[in-house]
C-alpha positions, 0 to 999 in steps of 0.5 A: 742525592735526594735532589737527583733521584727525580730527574733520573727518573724523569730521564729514564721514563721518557727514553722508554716513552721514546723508544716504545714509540720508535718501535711502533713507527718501525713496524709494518703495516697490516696487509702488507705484502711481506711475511711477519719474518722480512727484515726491517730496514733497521736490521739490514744497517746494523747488519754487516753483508759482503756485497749488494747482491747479499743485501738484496737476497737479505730484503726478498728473503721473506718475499710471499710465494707470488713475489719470489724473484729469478736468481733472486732479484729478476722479475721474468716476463711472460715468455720466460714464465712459459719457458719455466714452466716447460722446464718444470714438466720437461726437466730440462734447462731453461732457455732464456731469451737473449737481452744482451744479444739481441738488440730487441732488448736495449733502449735503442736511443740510449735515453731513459725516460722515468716515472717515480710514484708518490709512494717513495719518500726522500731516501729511495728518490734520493738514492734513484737519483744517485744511482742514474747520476753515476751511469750517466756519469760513466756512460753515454745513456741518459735519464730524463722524467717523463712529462704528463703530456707524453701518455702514448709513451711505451717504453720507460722505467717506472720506479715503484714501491712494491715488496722487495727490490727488483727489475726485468732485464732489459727493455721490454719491448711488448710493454705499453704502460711501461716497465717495474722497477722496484724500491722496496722497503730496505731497499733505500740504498744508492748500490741496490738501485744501481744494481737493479738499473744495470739488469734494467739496461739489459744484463744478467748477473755475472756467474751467468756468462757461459764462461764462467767454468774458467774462472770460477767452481760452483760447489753444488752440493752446497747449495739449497736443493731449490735453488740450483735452477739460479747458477744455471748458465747462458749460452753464447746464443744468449749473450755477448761477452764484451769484456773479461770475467769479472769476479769483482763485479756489481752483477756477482754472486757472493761466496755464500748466496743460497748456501744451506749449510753455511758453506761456500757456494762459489770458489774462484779457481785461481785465488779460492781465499778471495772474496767475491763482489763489489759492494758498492759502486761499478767496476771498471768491467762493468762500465766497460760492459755498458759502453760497449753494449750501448756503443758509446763510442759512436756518437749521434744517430743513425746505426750502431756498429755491428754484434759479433757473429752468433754460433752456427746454428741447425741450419748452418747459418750465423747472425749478427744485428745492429740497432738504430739510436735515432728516435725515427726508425726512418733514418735508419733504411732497412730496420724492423718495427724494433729498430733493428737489423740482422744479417744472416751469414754462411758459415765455414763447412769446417764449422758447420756440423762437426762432430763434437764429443762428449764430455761429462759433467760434474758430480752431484753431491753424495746421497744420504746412507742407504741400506742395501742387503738385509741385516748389514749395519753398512750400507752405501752412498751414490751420486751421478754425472751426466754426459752434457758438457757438451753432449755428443753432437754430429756423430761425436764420441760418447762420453767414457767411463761410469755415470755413477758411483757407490760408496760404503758407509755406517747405517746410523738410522734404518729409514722407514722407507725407501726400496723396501716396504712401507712396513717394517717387521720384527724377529726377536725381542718381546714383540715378535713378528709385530710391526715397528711404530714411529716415531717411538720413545727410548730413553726420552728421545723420540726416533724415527727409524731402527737404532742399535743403541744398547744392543748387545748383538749390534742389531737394528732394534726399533719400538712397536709401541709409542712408549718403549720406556713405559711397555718394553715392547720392541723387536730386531727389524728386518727390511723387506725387499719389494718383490719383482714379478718374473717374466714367463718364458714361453 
């Protein structure tokens, strides 16, 4: 026993030893751009998340201010910043450009050249390369690095370590020193790379798709208040639809994205007990997407085949393009500077301008309790709907029915203000007539509002000092309504 007392020890010491070493070599370096909160790579292993697009919101989640992400993993350019910003002032939805429908956006050649900074070590090249190596595999796009001598190159992937893990969506056509690519910290993974490659190629997430109402329900009273701007659809000016819905694809939410009360977000209508995304490879629909976008079929240069018709716009006109896939723009007669054809059509009288009706939207999500008559221990409960889906157009109907509805309910906390004054009176009680203060002490706890705990008469009472307990001073509220000025008759 006395001969194995100091090995043990020796043992035991030099896993501490390791193990302060480890945490040392895990930690972040200061000055970074990530919050004290970001999830190590460690955790994101042991953790256990349903699909990529989970494990990816988990990386940017402590993301500064400046490197927040649309839907969570899109980095906009410029136009689209403008565009958010129009919608922040305006409360109207965003309208996004169009990569998949307009050609502008796809890499016209279906060839990839691509840079890999200094910076990202064994794993995150590793996992590039697995990721362009599946796509190239399923799909006739190609990958090729981009050598010193090619400077005035200007469009080409430039796969970087920056904070978190995300791509623009599609080429960017304005660029000159090419486009971002992010591998991130944690973000070392083959499924992270190829789903930021499949936005880079030009699609959006998959609940998107201006159809998405068919086949799944978007519970938006689950979701972070903040974020609702990240289901918002496109529209069929926006996209093309190339394939069915696909809730199993790459590119979709999971049941729980941006949820916060730990409830479902997302509900598939036909199967709501299924779960949703993929978690680690493309789907058949999604190769499928990828092929058809790039016309993979068509072999060669010269054009590609035609875009379906867009819908008819203001003007009673309907579009389709096309783009050239040879690396000279002059063997493809008739192209932009962009390398690519549209041909603008007429549409049908019958689908020019016709009435279309209004339907109404879905419900917003209950308001809190809210009082709305002097001493009731009841008060009400509202949520709206707006008549959007579509709204009335050409002389259509509109929508039928009430845009908001009232609810009862127990008034469990009388707020300090809402449409009454910021002052809140009391009558009774060994304060009278003295303003309430909050939050004040009972019984140890602190309140922010009226209470009617211990009340004989079931009466809203609140304190008029911060001690209840200590100087028994209180009194029964009464709200007051604000006062409307009269309009003088003459």
């Amino acid at each position: 026993m006395v001969t194995m007392a100091f090995p043990l020890r020796l043992g035991v010491i030099f896993v501490l030893v390791m193990k302060i070493a480890f945490m040392d070599l895990s930690s972040t370096a200061p000055g970074s751009e990530r919050d004290e909160h970001m999830i190590t790579r460690r955790e994101i292993v042991e953790d256990d998340h349903p699909n990529v697009m989970d494990r990816i919101l988990t990386i940017n989640k402590g993301l500064k201010r400046k490197w927040r992400m649309y839907q969570g993993d899109i980095k906009l350019a410029k136009i689209d910043k403008k565009m958010m910003k129009a919608e922040e002032k305006t409360r109207q939805p965003l309208v996004k450009r169009g990569q998949i429908r307009n050609r502008r956006f796809i890499w016209r050649t279906r060839v990839i050249y691509y840079t890999i900074s200094k910076k990202l070590k064994r794993d995150a090249r590793r996992a590039i390369y697995g990721a362009m190596r599946e796509i190239r595999r399923l799909s006739c796009i190609k990958f090729k690095r981009k050598k010193r001598w090619q400077k005035k190159m200007k469009y080409y992937l430039r796969f970087v370590k920056r904070a978190g893990c995300w791509s623009f969506v599609g080429r960017k056509y304005k660029s000159k020193k090419g486009q971002k690519l992010s591998v991130g910290e944690g973000c070392e993974y083959k499924s992270i790379v190829l789903h930021e490659l499949v936005h880079a190629l030009g699609f959006w997430h998959e609940q998107s798709r201006p159809d998405r109402d068919k086949y799944i329900k978007i519970l938006w009273e689950n979701i972070k208040k903040k974020k609702a701007k990240n289901f918002r659809k496109l529209t069929y000016w926006e996209v093309d639809d190339f394939s069915p819905y696909d809730v199993d694809s790459m590119m979709h939410y999971s049941l729980y994205t941006f949820s916060k009360n730990d409830k479902p977000t997302i509900q598939i209508i036909k199967t709501p007990w299924r779960d949703i995304g993929e978690k680690e490879k493309l789907t058949r629909t999604d190769v499928m997407q990828i092929n058809a976008l790039y016309n993979c079929k068509v072999k060669g240069g010269g054009w590609s085949k035609w875009s379906n018709y867009s819908p008819c716009d203001q003007k009673c006109r309907r579009t389709k393009e096309r783009f050239c896939m040879s690396k000279d723009i002059a063997d493809c007669p008739g192209a932009n500077t962009y390398g690519v054809q549209s041909f603008y059509a007429k549409c049908r009288d019958d689908q020019c301008n016709t009435p279309v009706d209004g339907h109404w939207g879905k419900w917003n999500s209950w308001t809190w309790c809210k009082p709305y008559r002097e001493r009731r221990i009841y008060g009400r409960r509202s949520r709206r709907r707006k008549c959007n889906n579509p709204k009335p157009r050409f002389g259509g109907k509109k929508c039928k029915g009430r845009r908001k509805r009232y609810r009862r309910c127990r008034l469990e906390v009388l707020p300090r203000t809402l449409d009454f004054d910021g002052l809140v009176e009391t009558r009774g009680g060994t304060a009278e007539h003295e303003p309430c203060f909050f939050p004040f002490q009972y019984e140890g706890v602190m309140y922010r509002g009226c209470i009617d705990k211990h009340s004989w008469a079931r009466k809203y009472w609140c304190g008029t000092t911060p001690n209840v307990d200590e100087d028994n001073a209180w009194g029964y509220c009464v709200l007051k309504r604000r006062r409307r000025r009269r309009r003088r008759r003459f």
